[in-house]
C-alpha positions in Angstrom: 0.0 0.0 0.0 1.8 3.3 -1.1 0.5 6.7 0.2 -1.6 7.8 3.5 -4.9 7.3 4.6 -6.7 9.8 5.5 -9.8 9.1 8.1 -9.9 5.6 7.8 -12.7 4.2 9.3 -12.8 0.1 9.9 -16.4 -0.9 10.7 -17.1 -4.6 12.2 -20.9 -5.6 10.4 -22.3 -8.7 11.7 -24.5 -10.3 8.6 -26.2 -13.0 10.4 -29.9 -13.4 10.4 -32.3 -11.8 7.8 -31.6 -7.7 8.2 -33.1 -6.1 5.0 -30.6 -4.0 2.9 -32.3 -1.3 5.0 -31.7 -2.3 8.2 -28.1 -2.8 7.4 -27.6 0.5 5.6 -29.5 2.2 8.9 -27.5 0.3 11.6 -23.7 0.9 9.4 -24.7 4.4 9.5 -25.1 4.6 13.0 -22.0 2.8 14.1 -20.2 4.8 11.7 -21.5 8.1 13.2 -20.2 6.3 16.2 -16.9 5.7 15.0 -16.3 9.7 13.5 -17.1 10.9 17.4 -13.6 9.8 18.0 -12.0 11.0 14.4 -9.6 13.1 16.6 -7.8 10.3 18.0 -5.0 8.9 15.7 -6.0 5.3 14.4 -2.5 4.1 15.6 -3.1 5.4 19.0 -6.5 3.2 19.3 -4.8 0.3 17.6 -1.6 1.0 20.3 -4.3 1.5 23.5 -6.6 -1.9 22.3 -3.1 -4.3 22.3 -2.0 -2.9 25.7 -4.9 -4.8 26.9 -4.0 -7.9 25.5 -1.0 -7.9 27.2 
């Protein structure tokens, strides 16, 4: 991968059971809305903070 990513966003979407395309649209919009509450925080410094705890 060459180049920088500006606001990634990685989004975990659970397909099981029988969700319309609707419902999915509706609840990936939420959790991404979610997700950009904490835009100011470096993606490296989440990824840094979630493996300390795995320690």
């Amino acid at each position: 991968m060459v180049g920088q990513l500006n606001n990634a966003l990685v989004l975990r979407i659970s397909l099981v059971g029988e969700s319309t395309f609707a419902e999915l649209r509706k609840s990936t919009r939420r959790m991404a809305f979610g997700a950009f509450a904490y835009q100011d925080i470096p993606f490296v410094k989440q990824v840094e903070e979630l493996h300390s705890g795995w320690r």
